[in-house]
C-alpha positions in Angstrom: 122.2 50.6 -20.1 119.5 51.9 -21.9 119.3 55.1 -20.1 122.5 56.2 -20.6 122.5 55.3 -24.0 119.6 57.8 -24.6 122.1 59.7 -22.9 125.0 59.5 -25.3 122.7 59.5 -28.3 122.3 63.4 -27.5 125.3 64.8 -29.6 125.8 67.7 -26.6 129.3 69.3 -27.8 129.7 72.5 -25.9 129.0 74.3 -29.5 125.9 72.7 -30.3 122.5 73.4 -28.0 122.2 70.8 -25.2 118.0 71.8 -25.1 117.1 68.0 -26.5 118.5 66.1 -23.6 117.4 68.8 -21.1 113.7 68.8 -22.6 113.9 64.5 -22.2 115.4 64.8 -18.7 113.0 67.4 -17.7 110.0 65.3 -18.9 111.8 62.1 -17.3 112.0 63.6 -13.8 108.9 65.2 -13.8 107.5 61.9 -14.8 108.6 60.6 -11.8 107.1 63.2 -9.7 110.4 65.2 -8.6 110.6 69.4 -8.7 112.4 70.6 -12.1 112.9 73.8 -12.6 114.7 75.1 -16.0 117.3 77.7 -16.1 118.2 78.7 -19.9 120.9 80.9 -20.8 120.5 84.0 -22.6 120.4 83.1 -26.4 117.8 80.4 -25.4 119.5 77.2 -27.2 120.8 76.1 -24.1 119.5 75.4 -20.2 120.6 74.1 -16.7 118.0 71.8 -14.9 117.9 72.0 -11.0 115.9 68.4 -9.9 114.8 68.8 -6.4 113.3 65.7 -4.3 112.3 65.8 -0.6 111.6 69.0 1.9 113.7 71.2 -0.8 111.6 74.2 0.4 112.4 74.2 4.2 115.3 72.3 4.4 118.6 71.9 3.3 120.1 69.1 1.4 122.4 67.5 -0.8 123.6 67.9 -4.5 124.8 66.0 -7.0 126.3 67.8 -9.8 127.0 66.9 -13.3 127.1 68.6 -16.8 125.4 68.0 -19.8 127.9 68.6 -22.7 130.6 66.7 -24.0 133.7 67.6 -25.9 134.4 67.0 -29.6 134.6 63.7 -30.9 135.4 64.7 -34.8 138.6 63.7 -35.7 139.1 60.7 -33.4 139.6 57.7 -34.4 136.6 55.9 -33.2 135.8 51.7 -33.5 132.2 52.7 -33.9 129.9 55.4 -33.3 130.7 58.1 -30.6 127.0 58.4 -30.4 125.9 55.2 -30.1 126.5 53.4 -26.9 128.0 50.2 -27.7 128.7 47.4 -25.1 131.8 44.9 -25.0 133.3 42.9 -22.4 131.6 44.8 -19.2 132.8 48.1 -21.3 130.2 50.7 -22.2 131.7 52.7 -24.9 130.5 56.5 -26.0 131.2 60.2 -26.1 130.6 61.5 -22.6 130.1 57.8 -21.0 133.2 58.7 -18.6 132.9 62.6 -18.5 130.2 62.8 -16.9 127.1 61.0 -18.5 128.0 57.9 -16.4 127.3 59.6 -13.5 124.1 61.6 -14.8 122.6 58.1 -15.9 123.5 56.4 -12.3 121.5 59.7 -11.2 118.2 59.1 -13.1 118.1 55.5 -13.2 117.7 56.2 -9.1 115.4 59.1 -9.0 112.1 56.6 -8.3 114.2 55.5 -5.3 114.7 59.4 -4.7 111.0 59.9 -4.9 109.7 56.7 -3.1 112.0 57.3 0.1 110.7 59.1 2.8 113.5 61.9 2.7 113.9 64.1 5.5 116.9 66.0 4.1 116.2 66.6 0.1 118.5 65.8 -2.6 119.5 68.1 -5.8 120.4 66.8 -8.9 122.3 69.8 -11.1 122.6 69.4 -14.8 124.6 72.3 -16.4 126.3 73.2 -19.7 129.4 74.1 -20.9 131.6 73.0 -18.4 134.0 71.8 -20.9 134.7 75.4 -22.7 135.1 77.4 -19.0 132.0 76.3 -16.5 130.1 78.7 -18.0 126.7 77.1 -17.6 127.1 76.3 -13.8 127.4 79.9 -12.3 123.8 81.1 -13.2 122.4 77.6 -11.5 124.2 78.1 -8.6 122.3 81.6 -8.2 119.3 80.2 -9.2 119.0 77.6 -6.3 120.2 79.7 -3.9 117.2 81.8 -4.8 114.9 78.9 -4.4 116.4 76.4 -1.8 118.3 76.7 1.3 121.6 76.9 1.5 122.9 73.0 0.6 124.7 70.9 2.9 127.4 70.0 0.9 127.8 69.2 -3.3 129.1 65.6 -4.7 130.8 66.8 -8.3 131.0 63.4 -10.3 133.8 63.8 -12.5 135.4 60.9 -13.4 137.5 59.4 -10.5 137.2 55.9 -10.0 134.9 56.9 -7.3 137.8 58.2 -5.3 136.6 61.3 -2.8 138.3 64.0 -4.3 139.1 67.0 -2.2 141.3 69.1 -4.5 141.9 70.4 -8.1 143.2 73.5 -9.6 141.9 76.8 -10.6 142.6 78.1 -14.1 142.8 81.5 -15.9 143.6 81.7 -19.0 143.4 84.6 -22.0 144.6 85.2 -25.5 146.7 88.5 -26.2 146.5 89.5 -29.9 149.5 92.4 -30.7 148.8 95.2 -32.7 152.3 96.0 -35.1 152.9 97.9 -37.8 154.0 96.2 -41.0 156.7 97.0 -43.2 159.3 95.6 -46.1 161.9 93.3 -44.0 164.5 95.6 -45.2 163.2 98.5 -43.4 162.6 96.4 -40.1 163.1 99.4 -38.4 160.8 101.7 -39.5 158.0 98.4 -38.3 156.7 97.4 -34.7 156.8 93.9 -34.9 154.3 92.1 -33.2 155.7 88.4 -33.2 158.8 90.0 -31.0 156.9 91.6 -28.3 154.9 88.5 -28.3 157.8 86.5 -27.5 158.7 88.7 -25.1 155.5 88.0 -23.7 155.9 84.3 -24.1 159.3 84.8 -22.1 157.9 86.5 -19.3 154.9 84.0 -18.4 157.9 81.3 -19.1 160.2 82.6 -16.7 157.2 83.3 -14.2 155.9 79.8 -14.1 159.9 78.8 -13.9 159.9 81.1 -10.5 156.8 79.5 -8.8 158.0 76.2 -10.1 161.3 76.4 -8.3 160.8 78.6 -5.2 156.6 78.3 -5.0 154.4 77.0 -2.8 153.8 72.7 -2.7 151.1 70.3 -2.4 152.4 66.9 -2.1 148.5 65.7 -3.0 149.1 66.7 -6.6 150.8 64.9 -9.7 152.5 68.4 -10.6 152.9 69.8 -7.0 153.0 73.6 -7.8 150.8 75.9 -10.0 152.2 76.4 -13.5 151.9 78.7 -16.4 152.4 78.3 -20.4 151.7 79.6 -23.2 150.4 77.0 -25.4 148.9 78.6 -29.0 150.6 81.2 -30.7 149.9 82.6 -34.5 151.6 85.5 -36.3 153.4 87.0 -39.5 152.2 86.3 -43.2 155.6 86.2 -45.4 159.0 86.0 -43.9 159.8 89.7 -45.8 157.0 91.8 -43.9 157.6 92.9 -40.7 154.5 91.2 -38.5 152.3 93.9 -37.8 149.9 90.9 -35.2 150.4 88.2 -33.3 148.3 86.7 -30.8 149.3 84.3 -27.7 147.5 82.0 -25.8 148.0 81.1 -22.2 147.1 79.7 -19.0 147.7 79.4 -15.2 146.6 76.5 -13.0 147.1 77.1 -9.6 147.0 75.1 -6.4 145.2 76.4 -3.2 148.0 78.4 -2.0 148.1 80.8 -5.1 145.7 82.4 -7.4 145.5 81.6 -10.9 143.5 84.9 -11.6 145.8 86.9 -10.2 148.7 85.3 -11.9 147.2 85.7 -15.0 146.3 89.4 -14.5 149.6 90.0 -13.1 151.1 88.8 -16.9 148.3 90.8 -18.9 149.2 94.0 -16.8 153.1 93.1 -18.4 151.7 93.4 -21.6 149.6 95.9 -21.3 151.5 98.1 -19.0 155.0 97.7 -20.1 155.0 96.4 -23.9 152.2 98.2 -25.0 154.0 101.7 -24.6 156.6 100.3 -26.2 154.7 99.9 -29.3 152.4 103.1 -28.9 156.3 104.5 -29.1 156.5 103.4 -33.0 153.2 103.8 -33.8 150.5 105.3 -31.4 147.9 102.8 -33.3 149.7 99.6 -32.1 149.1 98.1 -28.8 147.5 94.7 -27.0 144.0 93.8 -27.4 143.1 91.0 -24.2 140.7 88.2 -24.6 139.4 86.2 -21.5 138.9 82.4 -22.6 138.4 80.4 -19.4 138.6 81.2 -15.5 137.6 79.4 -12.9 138.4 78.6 -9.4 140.5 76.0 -7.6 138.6 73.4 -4.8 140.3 72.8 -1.9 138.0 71.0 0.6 139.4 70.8 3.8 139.9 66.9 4.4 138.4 67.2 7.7 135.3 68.7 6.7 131.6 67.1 7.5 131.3 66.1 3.4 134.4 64.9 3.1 133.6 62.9 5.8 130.6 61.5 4.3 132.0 60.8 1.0 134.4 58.5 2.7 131.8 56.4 4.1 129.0 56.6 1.0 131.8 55.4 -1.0 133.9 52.8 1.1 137.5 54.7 1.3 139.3 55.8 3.4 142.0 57.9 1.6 141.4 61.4 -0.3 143.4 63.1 -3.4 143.7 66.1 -5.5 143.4 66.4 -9.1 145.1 69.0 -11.4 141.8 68.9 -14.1 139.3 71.5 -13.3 135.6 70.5 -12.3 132.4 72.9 -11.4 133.6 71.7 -7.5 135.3 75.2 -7.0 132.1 77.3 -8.0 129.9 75.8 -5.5 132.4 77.2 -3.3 133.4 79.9 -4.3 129.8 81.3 -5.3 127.2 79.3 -3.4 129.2 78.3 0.1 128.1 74.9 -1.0 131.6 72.6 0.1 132.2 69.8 -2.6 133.9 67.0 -2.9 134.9 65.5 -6.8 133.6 62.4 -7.2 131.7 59.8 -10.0 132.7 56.6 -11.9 134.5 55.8 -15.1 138.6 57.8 -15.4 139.6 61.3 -16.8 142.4 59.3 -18.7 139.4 57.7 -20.9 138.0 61.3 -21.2 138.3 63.4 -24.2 139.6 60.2 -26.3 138.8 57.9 -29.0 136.6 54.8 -27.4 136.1 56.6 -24.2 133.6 54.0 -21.6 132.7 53.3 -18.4 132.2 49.8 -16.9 129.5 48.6 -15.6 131.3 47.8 -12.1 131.5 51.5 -12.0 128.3 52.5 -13.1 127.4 50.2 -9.9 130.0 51.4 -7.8 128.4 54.9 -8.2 125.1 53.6 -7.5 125.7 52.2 -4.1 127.1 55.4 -3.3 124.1 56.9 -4.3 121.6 54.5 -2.3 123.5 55.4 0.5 123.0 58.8 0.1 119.4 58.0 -0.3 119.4 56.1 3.2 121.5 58.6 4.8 118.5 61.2 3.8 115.7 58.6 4.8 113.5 58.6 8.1 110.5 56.4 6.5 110.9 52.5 6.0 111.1 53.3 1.9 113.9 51.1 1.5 116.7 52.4 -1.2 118.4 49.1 -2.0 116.1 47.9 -4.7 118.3 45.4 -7.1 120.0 45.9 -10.6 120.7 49.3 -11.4 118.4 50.0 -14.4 121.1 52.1 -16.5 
């Protein structure tokens, strides 16, 4: 427990630098005699660690993924402090305990098993940041290990899912639109371009979109929503209701399942706006128009559920069965960018996440680690053993 309360003690919201846990985990593994290697991003207040233990040089391995920062917990009504890991009836409570510092803890508490067996395929532990505004942080670790190790075998992800093998989730694409009017008295509404109304027009079309796939799109049963979808979920415009809006921005998203393309979608609706309402406006006033913002994109996972890791996932973790989720995880990118094929998996549950009292149990925290040792013995030739008692979390 003490681990990953050193863990949750690092206040690592995606806006804040996440260098003060990656500076302890960096000494903490190299302490231990495994491989580290830093990868910062370009303003320097933030980094990616890439832990390698075994034959990393000449042989491919495994890797277990996780990210380092944790969303918001101002606001919340917390019973105690989100940064202080409290305890109470087998429930671990603290920012991040569920998503994903459970799963980071289970993965240093067992990195001296890591190093004492005699590994003959290695195993990568991937820290990243900013998963939770867009998977930024992943993408340049994902290059940087395929610079320095062989190509992995396969990638665990361990988002929360009650250590359920995961085979699925969505991609995502999302922008915000900000329309460019011309303001002017209500009375003379004519003589405006007003921004709010080709913003709804906007709205209407990603509405009637989403209502299209919804109704005559492709399906996956595996999901709780079985189709991709498409909203627009923030919009903000006009100052006085007698002035003609002269902006108005719109945010909005597409998750899609495997069979679609949530990029696409999404540049299919921005080339509506900037294609076909945009002249409109230039029409009134040559200054008017849309300015696009990119916010998050990212790509769907979709593991085939006959594949060799999905495979193995089912037997490290005792199941049998497989699902999809529709959250997004860094699952996709090791993919999508490294040819690495994932599967989603790690204790604690993504309905705990981003909420007031959000924990883990400790019969997940050891469910996770006996998925781990197996790992461990699945990479062992020596007679190290990797069963060695109380996990020391």
């Amino acid at each position: 427990m003490a681990l990953l309360g050193t863990l949750v003690a690092f206040d690592t919201v995606s806006d804040r630098s996440n260098l003060p846990l990656i500076d302890w985990a960096e000494a903490y593994c190299r302490g231990h005699g495994a491989a580290v290697e830093r990868v910062p991003d370009p303003t320097g207040r933030k980094a990616a660690l890439l832990v390698s233990v075994g034959p990393f040089e000449t042989r491919p391995g495994y890797v277990l993924s996780g990210h380092s920062d944790v969303v918001p917990a101002e606001g919340q009504p917390w019973s105690s402090d989100p940064f202080a890991l409290r305890e109470a009836g087998g429930r671990l409570y603290g920012r991040g305990t569920s998503d994903m510092k459970g799963f980071l803890a289970v993965c240093l508490a067992l990195l001296p098993e890591m190093v004492a067996a005699d590994l003959a395929t290695p195993i990568h532990l991937a820290i990243s940041y900013d998963e939770e505004v867009g998977c930024l942080g992943v993408r340049p670790l994902i290059a940087r290990m395929l610079e320095r190790v062989p190509r992995p075998l396969g990638c665990f992800v361990g988002e929360p899912t009650g250590m359920d093998v995961v085979v699925g989730h969505k991609g995502k694409s999302a922008a915000r639109l900000t329309f460019r009017g011309r303001a002017s008295h209500s009375a003379l509404a004519p003589q405006g371009v007003n921004a709010v109304e080709y913003a709804a027009r906007f709205i209407e079309h990603v509405r009637l979109s989403a209502e299209a796939i919804a109704r005559d799109g492709a399906r996956d049963p595996l999901y709780d929503v079985p189709h991709t979808t498409g909203l627009s979920s923030v919009v903000r415009g006009g100052t006085a209701l007698n002035i003609v809006p002269d902006t108005c921005s719109v945010a909005f998203e597409y998750r899609a399942i495997g069979a679609d393309d949530a990029a696409a979608l999404a540049a299919a609706a921005i080339g509506y706006a900037t294609g076909t309402l945009a002249p409109l406006m230039r029409a009134g006033d040559p200054a008017c128009g849309v300015d696009v913002e990119p916010l998050i994109d990212y790509p769907g996972l979709d593991t085939d559920p006959e594949a060799e890791i999905v495979t193995l996932a089912k037997r490290l973790a005792g199941r049998n069965g497989h699902a999809k989720v529709s959250y997004g995880t860094e699952g996709g990118l090791f993919e999508r960018l490294g040819g690495v094929p994932a599967v989603v998996i790690g204790p604690g549950s993504i309905a705990r996440a981003h909420r007031a009292d959000e924990y883990v149990t400790r019969d997940e925290l050891e469910a996770c680690a006996g998925f781990v040792r197996r790992l461990i013995r699945t990479c062992t030739t020596g007679s190290a053993s990797s069963s060695r008692g109380a996990l020391p979390v």
